[in-house]
Every structure is written in structure tokens, then in C-alpha cells.
C-alpha positions in Angstrom: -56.8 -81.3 -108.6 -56.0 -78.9 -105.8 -59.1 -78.6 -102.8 -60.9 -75.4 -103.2 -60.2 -73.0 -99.5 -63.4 -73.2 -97.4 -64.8 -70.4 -95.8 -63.0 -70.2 -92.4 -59.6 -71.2 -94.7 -60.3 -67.9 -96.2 -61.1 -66.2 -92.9 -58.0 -67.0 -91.4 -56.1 -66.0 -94.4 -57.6 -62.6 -94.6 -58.0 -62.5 -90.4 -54.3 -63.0 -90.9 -53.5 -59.4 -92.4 -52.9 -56.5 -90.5 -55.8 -54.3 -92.2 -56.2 -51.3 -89.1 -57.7 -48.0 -89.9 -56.1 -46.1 -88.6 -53.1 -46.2 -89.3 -54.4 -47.2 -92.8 -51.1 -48.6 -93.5 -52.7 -50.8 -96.4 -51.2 -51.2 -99.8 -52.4 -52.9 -103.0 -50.1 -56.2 -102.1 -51.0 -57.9 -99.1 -55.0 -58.6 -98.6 -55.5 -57.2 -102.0 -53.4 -60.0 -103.5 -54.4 -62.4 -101.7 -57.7 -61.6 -103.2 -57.0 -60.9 -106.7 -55.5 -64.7 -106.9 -58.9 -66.3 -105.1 -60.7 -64.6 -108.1 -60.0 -66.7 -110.4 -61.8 -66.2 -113.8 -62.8 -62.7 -112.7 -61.6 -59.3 -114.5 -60.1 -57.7 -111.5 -59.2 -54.1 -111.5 -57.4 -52.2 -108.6 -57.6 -48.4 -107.7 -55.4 -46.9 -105.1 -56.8 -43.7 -104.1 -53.6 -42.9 -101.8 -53.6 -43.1 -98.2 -54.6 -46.7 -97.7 -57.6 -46.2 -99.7 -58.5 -48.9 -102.3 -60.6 -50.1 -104.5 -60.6 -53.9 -105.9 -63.3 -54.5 -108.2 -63.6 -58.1 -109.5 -66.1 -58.9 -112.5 -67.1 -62.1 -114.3 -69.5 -61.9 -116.9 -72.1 -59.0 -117.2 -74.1 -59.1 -113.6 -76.7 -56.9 -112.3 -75.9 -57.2 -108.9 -73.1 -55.2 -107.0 -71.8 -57.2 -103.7 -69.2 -54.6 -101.9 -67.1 -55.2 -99.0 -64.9 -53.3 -96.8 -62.1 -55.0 -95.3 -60.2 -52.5 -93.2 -61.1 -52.9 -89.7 -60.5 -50.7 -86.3 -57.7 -50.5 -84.1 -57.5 -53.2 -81.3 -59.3 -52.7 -77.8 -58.2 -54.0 -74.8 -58.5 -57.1 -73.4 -58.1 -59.6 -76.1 -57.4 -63.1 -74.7 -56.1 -64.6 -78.0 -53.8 -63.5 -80.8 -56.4 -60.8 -82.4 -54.8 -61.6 -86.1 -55.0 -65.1 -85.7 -58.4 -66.9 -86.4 -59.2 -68.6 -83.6 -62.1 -71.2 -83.7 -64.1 -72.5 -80.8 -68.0 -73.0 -79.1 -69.0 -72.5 -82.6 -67.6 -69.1 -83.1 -64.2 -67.7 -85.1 -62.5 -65.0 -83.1 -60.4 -62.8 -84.8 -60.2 -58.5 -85.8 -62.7 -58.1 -88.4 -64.1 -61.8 -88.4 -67.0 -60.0 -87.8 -67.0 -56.5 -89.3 -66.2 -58.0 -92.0 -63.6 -60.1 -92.8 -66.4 -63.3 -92.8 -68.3 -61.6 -95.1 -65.3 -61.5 -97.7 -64.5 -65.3 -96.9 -67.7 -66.4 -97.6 -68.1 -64.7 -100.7 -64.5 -65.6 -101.9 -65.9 -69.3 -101.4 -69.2 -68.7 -103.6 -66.9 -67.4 -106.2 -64.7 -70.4 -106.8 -67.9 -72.6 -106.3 -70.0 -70.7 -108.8 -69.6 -69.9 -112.5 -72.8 -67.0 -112.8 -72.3 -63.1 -113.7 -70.6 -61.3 -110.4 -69.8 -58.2 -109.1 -67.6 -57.8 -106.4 -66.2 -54.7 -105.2 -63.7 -54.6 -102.2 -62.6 -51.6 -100.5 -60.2 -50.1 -97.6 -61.3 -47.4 -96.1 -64.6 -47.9 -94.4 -63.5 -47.3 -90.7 -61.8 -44.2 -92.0 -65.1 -41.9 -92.1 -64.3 -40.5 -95.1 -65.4 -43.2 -97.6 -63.4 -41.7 -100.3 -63.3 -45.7 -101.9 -67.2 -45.7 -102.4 -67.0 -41.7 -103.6 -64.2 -42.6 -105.9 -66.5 -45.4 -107.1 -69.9 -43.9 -107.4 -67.9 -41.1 -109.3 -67.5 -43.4 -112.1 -71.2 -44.0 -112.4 -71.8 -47.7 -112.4 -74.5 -48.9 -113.6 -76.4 -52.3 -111.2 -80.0 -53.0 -110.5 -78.9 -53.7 -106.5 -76.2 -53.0 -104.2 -76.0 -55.7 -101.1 -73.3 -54.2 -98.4 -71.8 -57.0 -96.3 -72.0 -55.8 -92.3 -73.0 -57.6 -89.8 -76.6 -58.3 -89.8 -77.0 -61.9 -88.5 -77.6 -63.0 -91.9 -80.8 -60.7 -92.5 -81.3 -58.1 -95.3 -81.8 -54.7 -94.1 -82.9 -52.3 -95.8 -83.1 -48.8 -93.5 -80.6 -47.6 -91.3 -79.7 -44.2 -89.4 -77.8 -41.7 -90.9 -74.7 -40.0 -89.6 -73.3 -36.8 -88.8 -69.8 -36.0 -86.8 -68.6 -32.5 -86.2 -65.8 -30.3 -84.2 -66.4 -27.5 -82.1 -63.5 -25.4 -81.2 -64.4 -23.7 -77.6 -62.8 -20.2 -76.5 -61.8 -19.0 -73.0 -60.2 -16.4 -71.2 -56.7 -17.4 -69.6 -55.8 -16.7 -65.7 -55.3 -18.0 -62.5 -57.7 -20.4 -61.3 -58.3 -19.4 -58.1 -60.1 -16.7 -59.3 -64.0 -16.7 -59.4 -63.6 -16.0 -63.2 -62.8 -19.3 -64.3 -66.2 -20.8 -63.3 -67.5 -18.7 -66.7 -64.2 -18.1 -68.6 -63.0 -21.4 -69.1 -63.1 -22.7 -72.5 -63.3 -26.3 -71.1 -66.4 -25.3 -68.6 -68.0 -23.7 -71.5 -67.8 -27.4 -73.7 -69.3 -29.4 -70.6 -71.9 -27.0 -70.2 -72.4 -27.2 -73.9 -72.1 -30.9 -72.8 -75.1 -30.8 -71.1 -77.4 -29.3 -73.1 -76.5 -31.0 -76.0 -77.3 -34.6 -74.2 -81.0 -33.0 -72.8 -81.8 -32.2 -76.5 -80.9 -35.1 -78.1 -83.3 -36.8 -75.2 -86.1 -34.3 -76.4 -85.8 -36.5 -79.7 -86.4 -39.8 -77.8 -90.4 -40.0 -79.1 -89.3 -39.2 -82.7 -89.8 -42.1 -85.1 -89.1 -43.6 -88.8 -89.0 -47.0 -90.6 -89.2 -48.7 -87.0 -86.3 -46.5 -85.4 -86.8 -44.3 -82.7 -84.9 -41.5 -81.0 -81.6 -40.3 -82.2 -78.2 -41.4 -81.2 -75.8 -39.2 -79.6 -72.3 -39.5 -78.4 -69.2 -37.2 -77.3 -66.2 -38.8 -78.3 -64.0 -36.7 -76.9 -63.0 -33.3 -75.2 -59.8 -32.0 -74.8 -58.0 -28.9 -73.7 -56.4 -26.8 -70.9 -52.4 -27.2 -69.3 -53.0 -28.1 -65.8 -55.6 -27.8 -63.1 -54.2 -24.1 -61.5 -54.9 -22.8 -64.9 -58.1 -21.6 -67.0 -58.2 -22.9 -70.1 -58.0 -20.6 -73.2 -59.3 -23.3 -75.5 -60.9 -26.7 -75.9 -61.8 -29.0 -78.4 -65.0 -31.2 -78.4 -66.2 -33.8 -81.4 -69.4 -35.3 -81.4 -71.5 -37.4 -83.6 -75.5 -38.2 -84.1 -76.8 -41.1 -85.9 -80.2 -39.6 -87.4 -83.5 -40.9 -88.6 -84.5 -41.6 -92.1 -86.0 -38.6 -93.4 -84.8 -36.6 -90.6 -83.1 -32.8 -91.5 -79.7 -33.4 -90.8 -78.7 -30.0 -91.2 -80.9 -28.5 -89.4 -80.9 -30.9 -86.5 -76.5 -30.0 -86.5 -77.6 -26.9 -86.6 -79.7 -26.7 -83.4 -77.2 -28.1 -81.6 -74.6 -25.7 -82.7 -76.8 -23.2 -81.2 -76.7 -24.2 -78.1 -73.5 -22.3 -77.1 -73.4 -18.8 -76.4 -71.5 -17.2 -80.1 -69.0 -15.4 -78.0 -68.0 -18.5 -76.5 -67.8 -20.7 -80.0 -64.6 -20.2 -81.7 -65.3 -22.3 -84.3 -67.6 -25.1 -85.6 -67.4 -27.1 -88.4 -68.7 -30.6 -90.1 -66.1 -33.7 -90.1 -68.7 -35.9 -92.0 -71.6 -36.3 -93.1 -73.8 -39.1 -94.9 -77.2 -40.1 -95.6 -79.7 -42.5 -93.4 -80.8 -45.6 -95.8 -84.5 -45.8 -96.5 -84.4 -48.4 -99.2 -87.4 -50.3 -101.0 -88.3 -53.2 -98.6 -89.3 -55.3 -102.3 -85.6 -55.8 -103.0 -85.3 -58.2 -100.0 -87.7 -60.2 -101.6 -86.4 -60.1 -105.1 -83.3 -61.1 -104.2 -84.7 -64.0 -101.8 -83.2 -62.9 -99.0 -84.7 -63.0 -95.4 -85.7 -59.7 -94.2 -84.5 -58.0 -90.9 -85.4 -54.8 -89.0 -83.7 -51.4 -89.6 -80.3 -51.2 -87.6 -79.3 -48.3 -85.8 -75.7 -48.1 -87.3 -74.8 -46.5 -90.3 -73.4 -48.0 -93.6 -71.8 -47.5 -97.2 -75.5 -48.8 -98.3 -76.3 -44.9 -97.8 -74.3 -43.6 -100.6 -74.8 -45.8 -103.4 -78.4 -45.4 -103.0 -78.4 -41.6 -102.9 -76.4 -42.2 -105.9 -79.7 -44.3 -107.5 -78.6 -47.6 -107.3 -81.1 -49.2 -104.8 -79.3 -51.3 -101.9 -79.5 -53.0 -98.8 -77.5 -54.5 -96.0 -77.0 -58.0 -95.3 -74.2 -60.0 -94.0 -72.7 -62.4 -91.1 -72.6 -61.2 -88.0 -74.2 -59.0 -85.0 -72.8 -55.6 -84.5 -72.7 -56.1 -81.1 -69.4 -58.2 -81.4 -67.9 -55.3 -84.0 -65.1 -53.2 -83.0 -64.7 -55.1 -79.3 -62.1 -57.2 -77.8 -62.0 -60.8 -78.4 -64.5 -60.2 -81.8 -66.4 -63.0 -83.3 -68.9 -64.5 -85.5 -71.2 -67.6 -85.8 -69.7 -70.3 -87.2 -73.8 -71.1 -88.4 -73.9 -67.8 -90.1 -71.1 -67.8 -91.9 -71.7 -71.0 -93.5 -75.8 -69.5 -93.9 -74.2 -66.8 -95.7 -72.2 -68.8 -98.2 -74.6 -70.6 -98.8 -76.9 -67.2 -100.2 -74.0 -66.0 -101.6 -73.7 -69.2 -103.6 -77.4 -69.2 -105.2 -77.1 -65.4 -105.9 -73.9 -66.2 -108.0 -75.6 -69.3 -109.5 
């Protein structure tokens, strides 16, 4: 009789696969059949959407409850001090790209499968990282049918059931084009037009900071990038700007993307548009308790949870991990939470 793979077996295994996004080079080998054989005594049914995005979706008997999992992960940052797709285990903690976000998830329930005979619902998918979620779309399309959705991301093993929404969005800045040492370029730049843009954007998100919902306050907002221009002697003709604000439940999305549209002058704003777009979770605190889960605060990150309960089917967040570790160098999680985890997998699938 072979020895069942423990947990942090599974973790390195899965650790082990080159899942990035981008480039979203993932196929349905790899990962996906390493899975598909660890389900043993599950009907396992695999959807590739194209370009890296896929679904698994593994079912034993005729459960209730939908447990879904992403396992792309980001691109590597900088300044890893150990081999980032090999699981590396020490004070207590397994390093490793996505051991957190959410590779340990997937091991621990992997583990509660093989240990468990009850009804199960597991759904796997790729594309998470993407910000497109065309896996979970593709999905909700189908209309399933559960009384609870839990999404594994990293919540330090609490159940969390409200979370900011998201919005990102392009704005294409227009200039006039010359000789910078003329006195024009101050106003005619394209790229001066996007930092002052810059600046006002950043005071009005700040005006938000007294706003609250469901124990959130504030919104978050970030530039992630601006780019444009040829050289320093030259006024720029165009430049590009993307930025993103993680809302409140309840809070007018489009209205709030639409004030800060507003903020540039309309002969300055080539074009604007939205790059995506997705719901904050304000989910039914009771669920927690029905499933017997301990309960945790609302996060200020955004999660799949959103869209399968716009599409009805109530769901909360719970998983190993704190985000603070997610999408750094040298990621890891808690050796303690993965096996607490497990463990709360194991009842549920009892």
C-alpha cells in the first residue's frame, strides 16, 4: 500500500511547476496532470479556454459546496535568495512562488481529498493573475448550481466574507510636439499633462479617506505606470498612464472612474477607456458560521469571491496564508496554517 503525499509533498510538486502569468504559458499537461492523477475517485473535467486559461473541475458525489482555486501565480521579483520553484522549508515556513498565493491552498486540499471519501467540489483554474478572469466567466457561464463558494487566498486561515472591489483603466494623454526649450512645453507636453493629472487624481482619492463600508475605510489607489516621450530635448506628443482603485462595498464604481476621468482638461484626453472591472464582495457573514469556519475581518484586496456571488451563489474567502507575503521575493507561508487548513478542509469533505 503506497503512503498517501502529505501536504508540503504536494506543495513542492505543484511549487515545482512553472505556472507565471504572464507569460501564461500554461497547458492542460503539466500542473493540470499532476492534478487530475491526485484526484483519484473524482470526475475530473478539463476546459481550455486558450491562452493559458483553464478550467479543472473535479467532482465526487453530488456536493453543495464549490472549493475553487487559482494556481497561476505572478512573475518573479527581485531578490529571491532561494531557487523560487523549489519548495524550500525552514523556521516553520515553505518558501516558494505561489506557496502562498496559492499553491498551499491546492496542496492542502489535494491532501483532504485522498483522506476523505464525502461529496466534493473542486474547481481549479489558470488565469487569476491575468485580470481578466475569463476561467471564472467561462465557468459562471455554465450556471452552476452550489449553496457556497469558499475561494482559497491567503487569509491566515480566517473566512472572509467582504472585500474591496476593483477597477483598472488606460488613459491615452495628447501633446503638442516641439523643441523643449521652448516655454510651450511646460503646458503642451502630453507627459506633464498625465503628472498633473497625476496629482489630482492622488488628492481625490485622499478626499475618500473618511469613506467607510463593512469595516473598510478609504479607497485604494495606485499608478502603475506612465510612459511616453523620445528623449528629454523633446515635448512629448503622447503618453500613456494605467491606474487602478480598489473600491468599497457598495460604492458606485462607475461613477467614482468617472470623476476621475474628469479631472483632465477634454482637449488634453486622447482617449480613456476601462481595462477591468469587477465587483467588491459583501457576502452574508452567517455562511462563516454554517460552514464552521473562523471568521476574519474584510481584506482590502480583491478576489474571484466577487463574481460568483454577483452570479448568486453566496461565497467567501478563506485560505493559508497573509497577503503580505503574496507576489514578493522570497514568498512563504506558515507551516501551522497549512496544516490548520487541511485540517478544515478535511472535515468539510467528511
Amino acid at each position: 500500500m503506497s503512503i498517501q503525499p502529505t501536504t508540503l509533498d504536494h506543495l513542492r510538486a505543484l511549487v515545482a511547476f512553472d505556472t507565471r502569468n504572464p507569460p501564461r504559458a500554461i497547458d492542460t499537461g503539466g500542473l493540470f496532470d499532476y492534478l487530475a492523477t491526485h484526484l483519484r475517485g473524482f470526475n475530473v473535467q478539463v476546459d481550455d479556454h486558450g491562452d493559458g486559461c483553464i478550467n479543472l473541475l473535479a467532482v465526487r458525489g453530488t456536493p453543495r459546496v464549490l472549493f475553487n482555486f487559482h494556481v497561476d501565480t505572478v512573475p518573479l521579483a527581485k531578490g529571491w535568495k532561494t531557487e523560487p520553484f523549489t519548495l524550500h522549508v525552514e523556521n516553520d515556513r515553505a518558501y516558494g512562488l505561489g506557496a502562498c498565493d496559492i499553491k498551499g491552498a491546492a496542496a492542502g486540499m489535494l491532501s483532504a481529498a485522498a483522506e476523505t471519501a464525502g461529496d466534493a467540489a473542486l474547481l481549479f483554474s489558470s488565469d487569476e493573475e491575468a485580470g481578466n478572469s475569463r476561467c471564472i466567466r467561462s465557468f459562471l457561464s455554465q450556471q452552476p448550481d452550489f449553496d457556497a463558494v469558499v475561494v482559497a487566498e491567503p487569509t491566515q486561515g480566517k473566512a472572509v466574507a467582504a472585500h474591496r472591489g476593483i477597477v483598472s483603466a488606460l488613459m491615452q494623454f495628447t501633446g503638442k510636439s516641439g523643441h523643449a526649450s521652448g516655454s510651450a512645453a511646460v503646458d503642451q507636453s502630453a507627459l506633464h499633462r498625465a503628472v498633473r493629472w497625476s496629482s489630482a487624481a492622488l488628492a481625490l482619492a485622499q478626499s475618500y479617506a473618511d469613506s467607510t463600508a463593512h469595516g473598510l475605510s478609504g479607497i485604494r489607489f495606485n499608478i502603475g505606470r506612465i510612459e511616453g516621450g523620445i528623449k528629454p530635448n523633446m515635448i512629448a506628443d503622447s503618453a500613456e498612464l494605467r491606474f487602478g482603485v480598489r473600491t468599497l462595498p457598495g460604492q458606485d464604481r462607475a461613477a467614482l472612474l468617472q470623476s476621475f476621468f474628469q479631472l483632465a482638461e477634454p482637449h488634453e484626453l486622447a482617449a480613456h477607456s476601462v481595462t477591468f472591472e469587477a465587483p467588491a464582495l459583501a457576502g452574508d457573514p452567517g455562511l462563516t458560521g454554517t460552514l464552521g469556519l473562523p471568521a476574519g475581518q474584510a481584506v482590502d484586496f480583491w478576489t474571484e469571491a466577487a463574481l460568483f456571488a454577483e452570479a448568486g451563489l453566496p461565497a467567501l474567502v478563506y485560505g493559508p496564508g497573509n497577503i503580505a507575503q503574496a507576489h514578493n521575493d522570497n514568498e512563504w507561508v506558515a507551516l501551522a496554517q497549512l496544516e490548520d487548513v487541511t485540517a478544515q478542509y478535511k472535515r468539510l469533505l467528511s
